[in-house]
PyMOL Python script that loads the backbone (N, CA, C, O; Angstrom):
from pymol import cmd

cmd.read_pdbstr("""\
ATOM      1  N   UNK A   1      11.966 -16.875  -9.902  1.00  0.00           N
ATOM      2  CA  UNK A   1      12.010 -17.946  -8.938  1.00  0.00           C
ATOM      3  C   UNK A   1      11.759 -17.342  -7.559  1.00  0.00           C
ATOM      4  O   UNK A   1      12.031 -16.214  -7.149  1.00  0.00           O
ATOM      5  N   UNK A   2      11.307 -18.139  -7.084  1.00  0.00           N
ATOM      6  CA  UNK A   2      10.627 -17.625  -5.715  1.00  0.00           C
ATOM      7  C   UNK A   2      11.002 -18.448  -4.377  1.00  0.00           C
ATOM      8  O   UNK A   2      10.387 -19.505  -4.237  1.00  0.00           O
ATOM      9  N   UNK A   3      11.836 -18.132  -3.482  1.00  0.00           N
ATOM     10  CA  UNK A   3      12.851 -18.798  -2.557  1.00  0.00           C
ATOM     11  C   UNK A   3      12.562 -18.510  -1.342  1.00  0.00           C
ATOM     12  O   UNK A   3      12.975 -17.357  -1.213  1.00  0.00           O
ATOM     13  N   UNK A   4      12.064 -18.870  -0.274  1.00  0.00           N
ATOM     14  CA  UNK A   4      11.808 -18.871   1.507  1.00  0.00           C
ATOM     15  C   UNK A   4      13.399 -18.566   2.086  1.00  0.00           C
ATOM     16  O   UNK A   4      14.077 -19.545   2.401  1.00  0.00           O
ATOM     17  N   UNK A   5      13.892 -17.390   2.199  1.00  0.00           N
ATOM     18  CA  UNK A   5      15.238 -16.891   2.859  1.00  0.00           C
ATOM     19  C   UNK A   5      15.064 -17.889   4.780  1.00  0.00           C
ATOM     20  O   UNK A   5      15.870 -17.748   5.700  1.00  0.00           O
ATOM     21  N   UNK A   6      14.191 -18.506   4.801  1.00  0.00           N
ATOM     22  CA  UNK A   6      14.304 -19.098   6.229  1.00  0.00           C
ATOM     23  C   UNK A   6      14.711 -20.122   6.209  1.00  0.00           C
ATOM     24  O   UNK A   6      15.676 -20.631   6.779  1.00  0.00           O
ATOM     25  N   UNK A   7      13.511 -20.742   5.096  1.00  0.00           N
ATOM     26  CA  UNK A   7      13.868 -22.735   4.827  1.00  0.00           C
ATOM     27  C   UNK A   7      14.925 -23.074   3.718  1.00  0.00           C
ATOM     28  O   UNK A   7      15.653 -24.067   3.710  1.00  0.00           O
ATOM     29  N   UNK A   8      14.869 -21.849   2.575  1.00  0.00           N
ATOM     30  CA  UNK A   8      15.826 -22.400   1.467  1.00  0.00           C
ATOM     31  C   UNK A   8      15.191 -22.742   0.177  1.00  0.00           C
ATOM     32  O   UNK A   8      15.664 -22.902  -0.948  1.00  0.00           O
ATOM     33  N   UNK A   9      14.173 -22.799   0.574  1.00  0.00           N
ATOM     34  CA  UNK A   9      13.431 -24.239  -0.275  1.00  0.00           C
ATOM     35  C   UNK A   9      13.058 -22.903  -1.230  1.00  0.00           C
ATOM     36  O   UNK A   9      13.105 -21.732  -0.853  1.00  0.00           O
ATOM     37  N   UNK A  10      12.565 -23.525  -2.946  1.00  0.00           N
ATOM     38  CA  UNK A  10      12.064 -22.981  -4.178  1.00  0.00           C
ATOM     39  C   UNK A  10      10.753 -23.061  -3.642  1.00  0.00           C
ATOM     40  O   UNK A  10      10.502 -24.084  -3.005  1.00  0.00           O
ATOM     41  N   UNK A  11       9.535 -21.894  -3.805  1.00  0.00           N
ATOM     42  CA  UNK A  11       8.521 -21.517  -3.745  1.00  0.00           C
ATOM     43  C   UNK A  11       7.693 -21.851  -4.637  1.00  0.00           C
ATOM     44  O   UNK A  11       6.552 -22.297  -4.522  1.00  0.00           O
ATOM     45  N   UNK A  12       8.551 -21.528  -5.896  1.00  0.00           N
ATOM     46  CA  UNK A  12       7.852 -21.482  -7.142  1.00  0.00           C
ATOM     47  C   UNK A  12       8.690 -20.664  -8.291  1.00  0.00           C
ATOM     48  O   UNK A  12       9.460 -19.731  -8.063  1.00  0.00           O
ATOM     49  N   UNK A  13       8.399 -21.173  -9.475  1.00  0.00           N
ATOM     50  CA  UNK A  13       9.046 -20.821 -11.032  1.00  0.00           C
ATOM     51  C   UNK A  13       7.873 -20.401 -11.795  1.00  0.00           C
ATOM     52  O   UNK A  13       6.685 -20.661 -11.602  1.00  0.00           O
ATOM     53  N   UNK A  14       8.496 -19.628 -12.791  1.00  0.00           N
ATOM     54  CA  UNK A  14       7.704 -19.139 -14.170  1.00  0.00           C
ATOM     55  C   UNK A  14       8.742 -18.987 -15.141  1.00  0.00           C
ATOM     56  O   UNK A  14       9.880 -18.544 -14.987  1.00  0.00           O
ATOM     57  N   UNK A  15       8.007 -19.551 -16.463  1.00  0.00           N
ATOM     58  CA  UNK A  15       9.116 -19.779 -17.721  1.00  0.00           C
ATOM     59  C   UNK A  15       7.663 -18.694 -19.072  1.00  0.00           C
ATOM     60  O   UNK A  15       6.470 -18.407 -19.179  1.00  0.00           O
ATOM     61  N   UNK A  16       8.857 -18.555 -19.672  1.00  0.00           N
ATOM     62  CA  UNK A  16       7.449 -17.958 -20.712  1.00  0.00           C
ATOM     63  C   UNK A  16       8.535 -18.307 -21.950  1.00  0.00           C
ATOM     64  O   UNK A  16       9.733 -18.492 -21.736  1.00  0.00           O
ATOM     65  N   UNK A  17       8.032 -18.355 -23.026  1.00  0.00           N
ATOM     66  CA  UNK A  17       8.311 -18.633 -24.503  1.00  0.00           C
ATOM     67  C   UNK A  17       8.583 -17.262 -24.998  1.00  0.00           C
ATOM     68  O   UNK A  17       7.897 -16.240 -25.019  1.00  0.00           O
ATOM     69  N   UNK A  18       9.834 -17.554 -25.406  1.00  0.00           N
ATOM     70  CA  UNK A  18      10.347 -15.605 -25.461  1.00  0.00           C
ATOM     71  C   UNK A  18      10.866 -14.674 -24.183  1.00  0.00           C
ATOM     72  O   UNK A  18      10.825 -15.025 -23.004  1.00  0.00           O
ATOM     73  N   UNK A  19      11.346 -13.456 -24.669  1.00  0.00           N
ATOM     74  CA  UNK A  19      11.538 -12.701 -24.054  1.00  0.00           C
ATOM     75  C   UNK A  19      10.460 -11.634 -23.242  1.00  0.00           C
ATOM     76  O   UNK A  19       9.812 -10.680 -23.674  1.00  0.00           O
ATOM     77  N   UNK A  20      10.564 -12.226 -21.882  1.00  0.00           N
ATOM     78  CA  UNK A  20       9.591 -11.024 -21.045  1.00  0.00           C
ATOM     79  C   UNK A  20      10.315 -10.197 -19.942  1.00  0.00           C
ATOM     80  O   UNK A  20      11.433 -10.314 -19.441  1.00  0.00           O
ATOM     81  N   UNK A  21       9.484  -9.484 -19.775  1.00  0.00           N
ATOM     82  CA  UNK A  21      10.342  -8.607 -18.434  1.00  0.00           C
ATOM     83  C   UNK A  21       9.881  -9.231 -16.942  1.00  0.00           C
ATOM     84  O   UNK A  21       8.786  -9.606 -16.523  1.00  0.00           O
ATOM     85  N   UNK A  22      11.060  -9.176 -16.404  1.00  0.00           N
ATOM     86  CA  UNK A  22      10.668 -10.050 -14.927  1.00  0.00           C
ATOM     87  C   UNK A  22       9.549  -9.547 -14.404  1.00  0.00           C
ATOM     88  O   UNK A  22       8.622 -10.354 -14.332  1.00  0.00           O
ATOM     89  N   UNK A  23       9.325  -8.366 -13.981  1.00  0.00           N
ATOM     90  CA  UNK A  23       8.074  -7.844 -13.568  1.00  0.00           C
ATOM     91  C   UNK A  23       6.895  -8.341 -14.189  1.00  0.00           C
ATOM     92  O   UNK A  23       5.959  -8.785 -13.525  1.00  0.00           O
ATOM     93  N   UNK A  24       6.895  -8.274 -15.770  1.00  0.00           N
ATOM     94  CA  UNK A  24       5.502  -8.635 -16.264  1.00  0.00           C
ATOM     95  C   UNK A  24       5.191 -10.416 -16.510  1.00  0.00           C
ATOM     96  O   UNK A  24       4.271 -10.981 -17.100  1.00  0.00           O
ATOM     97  N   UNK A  25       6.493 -11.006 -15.716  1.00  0.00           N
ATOM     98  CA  UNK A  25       6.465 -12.293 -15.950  1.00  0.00           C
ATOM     99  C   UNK A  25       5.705 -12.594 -14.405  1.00  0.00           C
ATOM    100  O   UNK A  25       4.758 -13.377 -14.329  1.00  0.00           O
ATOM    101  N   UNK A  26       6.074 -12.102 -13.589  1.00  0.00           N
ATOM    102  CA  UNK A  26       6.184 -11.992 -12.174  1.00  0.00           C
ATOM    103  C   UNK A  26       4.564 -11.992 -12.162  1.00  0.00           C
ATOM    104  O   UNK A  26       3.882 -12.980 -11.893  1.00  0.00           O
ATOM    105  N   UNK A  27       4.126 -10.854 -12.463  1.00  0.00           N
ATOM    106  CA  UNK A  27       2.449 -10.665 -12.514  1.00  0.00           C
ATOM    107  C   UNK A  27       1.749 -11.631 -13.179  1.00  0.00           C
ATOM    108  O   UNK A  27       0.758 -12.123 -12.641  1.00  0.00           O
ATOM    109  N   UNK A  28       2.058 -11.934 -14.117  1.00  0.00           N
ATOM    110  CA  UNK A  28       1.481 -12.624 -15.218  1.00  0.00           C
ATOM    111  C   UNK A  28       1.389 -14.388 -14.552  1.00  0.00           C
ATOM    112  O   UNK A  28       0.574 -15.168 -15.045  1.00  0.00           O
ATOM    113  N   UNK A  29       2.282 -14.803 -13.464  1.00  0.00           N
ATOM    114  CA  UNK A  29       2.195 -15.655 -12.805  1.00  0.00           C
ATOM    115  C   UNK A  29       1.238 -15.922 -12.004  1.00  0.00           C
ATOM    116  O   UNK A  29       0.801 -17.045 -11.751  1.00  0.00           O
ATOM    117  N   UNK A  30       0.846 -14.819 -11.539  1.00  0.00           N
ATOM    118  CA  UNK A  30      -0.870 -15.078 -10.567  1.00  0.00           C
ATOM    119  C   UNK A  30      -0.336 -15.289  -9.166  1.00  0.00           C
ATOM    120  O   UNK A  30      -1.154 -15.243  -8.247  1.00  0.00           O
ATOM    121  N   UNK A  31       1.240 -15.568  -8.828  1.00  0.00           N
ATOM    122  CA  UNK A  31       1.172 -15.675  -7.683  1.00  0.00           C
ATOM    123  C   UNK A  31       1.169 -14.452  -6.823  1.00  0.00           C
ATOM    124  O   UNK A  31       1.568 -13.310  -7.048  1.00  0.00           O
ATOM    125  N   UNK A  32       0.515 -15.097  -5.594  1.00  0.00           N
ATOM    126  CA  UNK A  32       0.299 -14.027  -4.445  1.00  0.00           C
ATOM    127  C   UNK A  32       0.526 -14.632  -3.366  1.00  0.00           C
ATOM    128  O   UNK A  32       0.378 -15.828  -3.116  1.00  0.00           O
ATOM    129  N   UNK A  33       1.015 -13.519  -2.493  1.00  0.00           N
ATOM    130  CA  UNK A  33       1.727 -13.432  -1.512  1.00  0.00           C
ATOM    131  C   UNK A  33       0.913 -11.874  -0.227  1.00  0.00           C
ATOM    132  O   UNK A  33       0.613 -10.691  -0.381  1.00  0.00           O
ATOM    133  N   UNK A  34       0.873 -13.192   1.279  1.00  0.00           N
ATOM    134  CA  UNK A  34       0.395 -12.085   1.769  1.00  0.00           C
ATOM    135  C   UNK A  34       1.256 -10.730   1.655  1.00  0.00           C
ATOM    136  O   UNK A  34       2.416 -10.810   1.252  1.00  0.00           O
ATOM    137  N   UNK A  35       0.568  -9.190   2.089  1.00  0.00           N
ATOM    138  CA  UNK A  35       1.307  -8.171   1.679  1.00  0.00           C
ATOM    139  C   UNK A  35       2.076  -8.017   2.700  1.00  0.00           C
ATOM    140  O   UNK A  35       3.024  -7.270   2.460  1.00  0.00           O
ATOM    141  N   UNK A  36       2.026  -8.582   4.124  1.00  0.00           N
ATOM    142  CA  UNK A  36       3.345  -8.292   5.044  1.00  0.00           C
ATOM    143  C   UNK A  36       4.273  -9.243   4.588  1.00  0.00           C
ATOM    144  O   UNK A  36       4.667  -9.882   5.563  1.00  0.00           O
ATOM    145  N   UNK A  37       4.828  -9.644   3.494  1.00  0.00           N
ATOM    146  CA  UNK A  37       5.979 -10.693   3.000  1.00  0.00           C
ATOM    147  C   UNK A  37       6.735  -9.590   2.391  1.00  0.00           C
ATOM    148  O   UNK A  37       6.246  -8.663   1.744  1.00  0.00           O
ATOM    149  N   UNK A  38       8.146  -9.808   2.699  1.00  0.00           N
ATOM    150  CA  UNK A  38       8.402  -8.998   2.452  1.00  0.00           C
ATOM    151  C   UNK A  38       9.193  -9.574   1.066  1.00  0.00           C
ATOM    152  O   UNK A  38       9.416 -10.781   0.980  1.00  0.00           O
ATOM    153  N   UNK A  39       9.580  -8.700   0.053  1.00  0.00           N
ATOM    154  CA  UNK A  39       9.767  -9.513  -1.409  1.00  0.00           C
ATOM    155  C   UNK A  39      11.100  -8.839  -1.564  1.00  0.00           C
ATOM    156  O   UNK A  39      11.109  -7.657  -1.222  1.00  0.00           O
ATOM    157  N   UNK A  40      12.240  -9.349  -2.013  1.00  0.00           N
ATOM    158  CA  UNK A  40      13.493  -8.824  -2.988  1.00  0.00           C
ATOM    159  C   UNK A  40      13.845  -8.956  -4.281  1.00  0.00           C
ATOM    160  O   UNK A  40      13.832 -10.100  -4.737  1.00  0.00           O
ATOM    161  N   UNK A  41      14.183  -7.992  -5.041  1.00  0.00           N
ATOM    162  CA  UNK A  41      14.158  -8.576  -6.039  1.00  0.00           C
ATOM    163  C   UNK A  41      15.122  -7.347  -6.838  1.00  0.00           C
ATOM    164  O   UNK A  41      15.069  -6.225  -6.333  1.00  0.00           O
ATOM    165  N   UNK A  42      15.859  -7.512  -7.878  1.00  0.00           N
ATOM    166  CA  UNK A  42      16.877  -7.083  -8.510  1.00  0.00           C
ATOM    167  C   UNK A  42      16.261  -6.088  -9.397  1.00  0.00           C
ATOM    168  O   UNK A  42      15.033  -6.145  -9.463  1.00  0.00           O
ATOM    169  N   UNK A  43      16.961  -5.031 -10.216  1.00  0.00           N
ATOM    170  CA  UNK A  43      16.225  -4.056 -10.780  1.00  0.00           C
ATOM    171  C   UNK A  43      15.441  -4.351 -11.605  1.00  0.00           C
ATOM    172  O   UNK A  43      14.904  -3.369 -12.117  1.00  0.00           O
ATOM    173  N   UNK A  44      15.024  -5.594 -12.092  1.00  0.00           N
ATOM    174  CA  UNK A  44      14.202  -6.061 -13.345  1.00  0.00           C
ATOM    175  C   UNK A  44      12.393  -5.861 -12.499  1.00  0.00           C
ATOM    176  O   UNK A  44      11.303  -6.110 -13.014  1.00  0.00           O
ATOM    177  N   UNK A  45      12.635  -5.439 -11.365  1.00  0.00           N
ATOM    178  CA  UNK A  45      11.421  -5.918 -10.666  1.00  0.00           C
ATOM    179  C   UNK A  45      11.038  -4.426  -9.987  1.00  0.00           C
ATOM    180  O   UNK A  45      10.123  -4.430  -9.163  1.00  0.00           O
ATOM    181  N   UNK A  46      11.764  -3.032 -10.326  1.00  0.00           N
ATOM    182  CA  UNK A  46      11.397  -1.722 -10.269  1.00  0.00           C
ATOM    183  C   UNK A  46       9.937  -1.813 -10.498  1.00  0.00           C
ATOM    184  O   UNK A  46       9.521  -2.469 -11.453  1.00  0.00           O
ATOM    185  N   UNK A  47       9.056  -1.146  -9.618  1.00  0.00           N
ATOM    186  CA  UNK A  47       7.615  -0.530  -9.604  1.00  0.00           C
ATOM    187  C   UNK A  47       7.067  -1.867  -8.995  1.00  0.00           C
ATOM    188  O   UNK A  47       5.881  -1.970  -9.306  1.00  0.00           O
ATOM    189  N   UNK A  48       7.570  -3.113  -8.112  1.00  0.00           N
ATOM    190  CA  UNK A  48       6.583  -3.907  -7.456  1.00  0.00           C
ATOM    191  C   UNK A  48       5.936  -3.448  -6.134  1.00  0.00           C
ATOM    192  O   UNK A  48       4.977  -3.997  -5.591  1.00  0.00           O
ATOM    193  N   UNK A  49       6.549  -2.442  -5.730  1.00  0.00           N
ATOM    194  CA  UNK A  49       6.246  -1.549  -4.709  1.00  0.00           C
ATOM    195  C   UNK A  49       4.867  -1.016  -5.029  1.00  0.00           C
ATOM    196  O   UNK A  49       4.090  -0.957  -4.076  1.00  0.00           O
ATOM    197  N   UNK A  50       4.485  -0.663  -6.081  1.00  0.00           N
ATOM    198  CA  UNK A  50       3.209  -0.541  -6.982  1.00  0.00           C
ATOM    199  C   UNK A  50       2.155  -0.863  -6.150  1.00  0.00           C
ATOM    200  O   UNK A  50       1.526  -0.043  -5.481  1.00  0.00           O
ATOM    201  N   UNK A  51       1.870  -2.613  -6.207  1.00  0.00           N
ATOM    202  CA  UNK A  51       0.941  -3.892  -6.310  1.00  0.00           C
ATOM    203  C   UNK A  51       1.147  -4.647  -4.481  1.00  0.00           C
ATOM    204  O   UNK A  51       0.332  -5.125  -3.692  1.00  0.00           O
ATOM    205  N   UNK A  52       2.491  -4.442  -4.430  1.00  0.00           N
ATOM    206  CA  UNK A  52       2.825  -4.533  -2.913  1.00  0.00           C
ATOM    207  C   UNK A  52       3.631  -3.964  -1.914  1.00  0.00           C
ATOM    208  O   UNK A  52       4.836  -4.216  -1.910  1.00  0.00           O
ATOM    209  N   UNK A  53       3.125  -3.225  -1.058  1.00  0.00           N
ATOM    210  CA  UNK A  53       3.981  -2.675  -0.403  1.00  0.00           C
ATOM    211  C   UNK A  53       5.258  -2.833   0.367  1.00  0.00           C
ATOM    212  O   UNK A  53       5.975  -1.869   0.634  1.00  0.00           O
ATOM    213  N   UNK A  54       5.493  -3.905   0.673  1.00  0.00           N
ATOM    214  CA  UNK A  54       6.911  -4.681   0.967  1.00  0.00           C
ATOM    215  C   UNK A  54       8.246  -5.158   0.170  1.00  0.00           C
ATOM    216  O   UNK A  54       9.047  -6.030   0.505  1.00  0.00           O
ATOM    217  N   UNK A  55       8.247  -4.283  -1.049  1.00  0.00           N
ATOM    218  CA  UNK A  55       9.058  -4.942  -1.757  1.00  0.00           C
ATOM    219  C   UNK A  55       9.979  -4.319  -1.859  1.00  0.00           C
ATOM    220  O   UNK A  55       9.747  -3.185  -1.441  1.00  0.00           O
ATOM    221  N   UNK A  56      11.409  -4.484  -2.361  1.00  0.00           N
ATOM    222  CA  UNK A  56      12.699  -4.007  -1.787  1.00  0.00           C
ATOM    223  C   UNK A  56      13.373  -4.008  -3.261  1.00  0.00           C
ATOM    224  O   UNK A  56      13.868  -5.134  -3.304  1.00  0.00           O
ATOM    225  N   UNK A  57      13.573  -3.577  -4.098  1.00  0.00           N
ATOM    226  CA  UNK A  57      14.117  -3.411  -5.735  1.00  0.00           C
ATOM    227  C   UNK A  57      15.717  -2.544  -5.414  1.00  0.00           C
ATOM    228  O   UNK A  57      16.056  -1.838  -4.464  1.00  0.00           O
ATOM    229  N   UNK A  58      16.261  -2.858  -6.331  1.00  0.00           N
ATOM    230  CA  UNK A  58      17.664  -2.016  -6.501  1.00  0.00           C
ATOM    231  C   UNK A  58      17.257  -1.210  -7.181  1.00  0.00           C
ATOM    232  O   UNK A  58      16.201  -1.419  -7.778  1.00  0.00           O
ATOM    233  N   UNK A  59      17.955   0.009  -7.335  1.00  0.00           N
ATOM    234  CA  UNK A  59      17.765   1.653  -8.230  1.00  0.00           C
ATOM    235  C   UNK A  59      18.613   0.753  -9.538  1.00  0.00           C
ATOM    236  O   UNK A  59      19.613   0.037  -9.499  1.00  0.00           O
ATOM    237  N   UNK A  60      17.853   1.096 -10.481  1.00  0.00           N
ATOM    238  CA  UNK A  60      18.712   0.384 -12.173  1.00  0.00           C
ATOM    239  C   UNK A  60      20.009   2.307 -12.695  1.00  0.00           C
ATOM    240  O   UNK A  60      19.773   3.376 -13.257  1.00  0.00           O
ATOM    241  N   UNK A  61      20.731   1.924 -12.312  1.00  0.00           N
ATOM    242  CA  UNK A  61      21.461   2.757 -12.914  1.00  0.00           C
ATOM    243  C   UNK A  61      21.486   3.245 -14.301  1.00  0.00           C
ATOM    244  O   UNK A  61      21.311   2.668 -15.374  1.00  0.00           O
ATOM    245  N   UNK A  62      21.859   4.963 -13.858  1.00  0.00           N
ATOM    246  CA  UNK A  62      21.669   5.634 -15.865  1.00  0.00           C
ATOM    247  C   UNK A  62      22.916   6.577 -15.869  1.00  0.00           C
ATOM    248  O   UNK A  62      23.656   6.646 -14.887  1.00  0.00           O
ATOM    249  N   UNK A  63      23.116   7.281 -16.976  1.00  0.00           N
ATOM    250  CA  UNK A  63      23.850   7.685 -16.848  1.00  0.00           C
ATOM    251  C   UNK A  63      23.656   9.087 -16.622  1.00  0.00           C
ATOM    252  O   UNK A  63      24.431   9.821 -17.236  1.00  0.00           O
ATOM    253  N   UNK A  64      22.826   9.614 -15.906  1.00  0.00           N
ATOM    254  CA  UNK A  64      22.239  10.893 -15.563  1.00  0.00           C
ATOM    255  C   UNK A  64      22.625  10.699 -13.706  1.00  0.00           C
ATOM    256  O   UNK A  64      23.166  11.579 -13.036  1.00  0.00           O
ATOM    257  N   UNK A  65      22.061   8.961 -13.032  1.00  0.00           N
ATOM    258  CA  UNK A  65      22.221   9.210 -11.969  1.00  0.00           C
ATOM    259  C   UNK A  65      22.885   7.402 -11.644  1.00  0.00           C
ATOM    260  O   UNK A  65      22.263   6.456 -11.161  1.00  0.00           O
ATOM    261  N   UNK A  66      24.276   7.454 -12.110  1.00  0.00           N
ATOM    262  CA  UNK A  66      25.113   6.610 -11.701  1.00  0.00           C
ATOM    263  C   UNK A  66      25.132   5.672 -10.353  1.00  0.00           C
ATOM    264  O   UNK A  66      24.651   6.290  -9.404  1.00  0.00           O
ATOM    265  N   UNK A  67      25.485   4.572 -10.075  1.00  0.00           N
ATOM    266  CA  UNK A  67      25.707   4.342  -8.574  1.00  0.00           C
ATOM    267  C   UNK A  67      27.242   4.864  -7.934  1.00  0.00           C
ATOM    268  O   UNK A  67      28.338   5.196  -8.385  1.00  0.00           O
ATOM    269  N   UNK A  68      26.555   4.705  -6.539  1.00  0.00           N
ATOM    270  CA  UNK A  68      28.141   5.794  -5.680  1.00  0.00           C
ATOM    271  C   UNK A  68      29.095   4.464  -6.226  1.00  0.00           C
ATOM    272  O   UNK A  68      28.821   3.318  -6.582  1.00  0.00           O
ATOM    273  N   UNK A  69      30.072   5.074  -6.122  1.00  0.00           N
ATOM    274  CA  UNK A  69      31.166   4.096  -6.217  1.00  0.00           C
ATOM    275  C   UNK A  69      31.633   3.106  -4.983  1.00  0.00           C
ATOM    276  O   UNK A  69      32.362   2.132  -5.170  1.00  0.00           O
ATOM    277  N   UNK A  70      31.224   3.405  -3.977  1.00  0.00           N
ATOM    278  CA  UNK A  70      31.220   2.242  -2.547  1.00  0.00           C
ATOM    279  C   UNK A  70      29.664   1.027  -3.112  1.00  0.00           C
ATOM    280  O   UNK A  70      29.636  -0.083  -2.580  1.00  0.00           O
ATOM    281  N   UNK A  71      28.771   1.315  -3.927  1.00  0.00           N
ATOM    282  CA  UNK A  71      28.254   0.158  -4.398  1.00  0.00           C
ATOM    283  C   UNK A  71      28.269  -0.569  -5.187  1.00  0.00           C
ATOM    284  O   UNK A  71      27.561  -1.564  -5.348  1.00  0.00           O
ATOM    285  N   UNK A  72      29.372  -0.021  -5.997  1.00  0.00           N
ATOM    286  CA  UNK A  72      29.946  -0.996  -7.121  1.00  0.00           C
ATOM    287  C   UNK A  72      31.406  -2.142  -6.648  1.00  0.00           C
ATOM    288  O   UNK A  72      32.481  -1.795  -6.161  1.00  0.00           O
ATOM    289  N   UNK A  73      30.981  -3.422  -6.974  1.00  0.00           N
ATOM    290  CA  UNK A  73      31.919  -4.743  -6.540  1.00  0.00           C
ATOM    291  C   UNK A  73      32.107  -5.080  -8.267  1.00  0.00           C
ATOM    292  O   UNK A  73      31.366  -5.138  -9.248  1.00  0.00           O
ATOM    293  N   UNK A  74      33.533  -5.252  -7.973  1.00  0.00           N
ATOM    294  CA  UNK A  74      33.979  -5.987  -8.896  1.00  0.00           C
ATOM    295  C   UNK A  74      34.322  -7.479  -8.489  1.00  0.00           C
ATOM    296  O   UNK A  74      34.833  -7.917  -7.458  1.00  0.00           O
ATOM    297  N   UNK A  75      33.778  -8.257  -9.887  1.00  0.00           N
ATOM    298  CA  UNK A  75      33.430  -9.800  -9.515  1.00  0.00           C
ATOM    299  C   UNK A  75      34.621  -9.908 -11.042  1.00  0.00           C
ATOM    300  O   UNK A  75      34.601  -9.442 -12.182  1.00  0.00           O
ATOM    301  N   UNK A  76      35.701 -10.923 -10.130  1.00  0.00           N
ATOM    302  CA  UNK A  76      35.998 -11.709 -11.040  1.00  0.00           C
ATOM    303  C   UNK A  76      35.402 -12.644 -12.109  1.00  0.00           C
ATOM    304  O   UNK A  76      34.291 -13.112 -11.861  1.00  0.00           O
ATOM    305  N   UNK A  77      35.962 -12.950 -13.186  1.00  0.00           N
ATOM    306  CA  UNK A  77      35.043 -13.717 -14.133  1.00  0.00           C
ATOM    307  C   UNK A  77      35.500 -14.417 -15.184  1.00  0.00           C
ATOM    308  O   UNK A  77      35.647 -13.737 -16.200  1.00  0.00           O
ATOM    309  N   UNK A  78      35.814 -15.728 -15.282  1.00  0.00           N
ATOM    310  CA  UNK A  78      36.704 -16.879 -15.991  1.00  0.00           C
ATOM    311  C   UNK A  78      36.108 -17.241 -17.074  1.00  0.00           C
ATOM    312  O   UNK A  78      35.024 -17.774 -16.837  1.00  0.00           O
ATOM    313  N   UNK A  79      36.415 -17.158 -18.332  1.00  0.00           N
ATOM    314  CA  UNK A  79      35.496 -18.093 -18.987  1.00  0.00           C
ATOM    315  C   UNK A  79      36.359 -19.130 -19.527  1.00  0.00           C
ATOM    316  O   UNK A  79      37.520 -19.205 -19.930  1.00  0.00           O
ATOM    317  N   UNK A  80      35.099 -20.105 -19.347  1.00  0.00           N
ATOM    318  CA  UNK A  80      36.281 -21.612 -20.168  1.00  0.00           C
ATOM    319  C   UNK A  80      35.053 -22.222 -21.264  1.00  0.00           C
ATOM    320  O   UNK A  80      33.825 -22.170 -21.332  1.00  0.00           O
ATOM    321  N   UNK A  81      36.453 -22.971 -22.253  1.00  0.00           N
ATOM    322  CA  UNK A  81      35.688 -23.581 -23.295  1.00  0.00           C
ATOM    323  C   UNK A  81      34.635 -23.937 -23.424  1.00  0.00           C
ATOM    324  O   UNK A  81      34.206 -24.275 -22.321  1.00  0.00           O
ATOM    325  N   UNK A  82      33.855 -24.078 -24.253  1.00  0.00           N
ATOM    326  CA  UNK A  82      32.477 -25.523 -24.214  1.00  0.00           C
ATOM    327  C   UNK A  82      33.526 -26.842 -24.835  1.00  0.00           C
ATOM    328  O   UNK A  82      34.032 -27.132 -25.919  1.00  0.00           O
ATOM    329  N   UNK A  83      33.497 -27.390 -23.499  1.00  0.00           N
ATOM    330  CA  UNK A  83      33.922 -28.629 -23.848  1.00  0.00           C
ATOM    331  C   UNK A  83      32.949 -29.807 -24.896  1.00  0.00           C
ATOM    332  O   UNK A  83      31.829 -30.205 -24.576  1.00  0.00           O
ATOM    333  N   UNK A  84      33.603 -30.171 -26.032  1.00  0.00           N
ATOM    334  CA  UNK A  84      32.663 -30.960 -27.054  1.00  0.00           C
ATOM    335  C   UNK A  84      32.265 -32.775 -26.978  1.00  0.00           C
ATOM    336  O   UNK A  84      31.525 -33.280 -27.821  1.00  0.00           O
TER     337      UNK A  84
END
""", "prot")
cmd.dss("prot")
cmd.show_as("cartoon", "prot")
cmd.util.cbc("prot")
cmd.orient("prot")
């Protein structure tokens, strides 16, 4: 999904049948964007830096090279029934 951090507003979606990787869903969308935009996007989207130079990815953690521990948040998390 593709979101304007100024106006708010949805840009644009892509759905695919099955399991894809955000990146190759991302491409596979055709959309483009001038290259001074600057893009964010969560570790599923590692190597868009590639195709555009503005893009801003999180490091996907391993267990060779962990994140520091000041970037790890713990998020509470409730689960409730499926109500029938």
């Amino acid at each position: 999904m593709l979101i304007c951090t100024l106006t708010q507003r949805i840009l644009g979606t892509a759905t695919s049948a099955g399991a894809v990787h955000d990146l190759k869903l991302f491409r596979q969308s055709g959309v483009r964007l001038p290259h001074d935009t600057a893009l964010i996007g969560d570790a599923g989207y590692q190597g868009l830096w590639r195709s555009h130079g503005h893009a801003i990815t999180t490091h996907k953690a391993t267990r060779a090279s962990p994140p520091p521990p000041s970037s790890v948040k713990r998020i509470g998390c409730w689960h409730t029934p499926d109500k029938a």
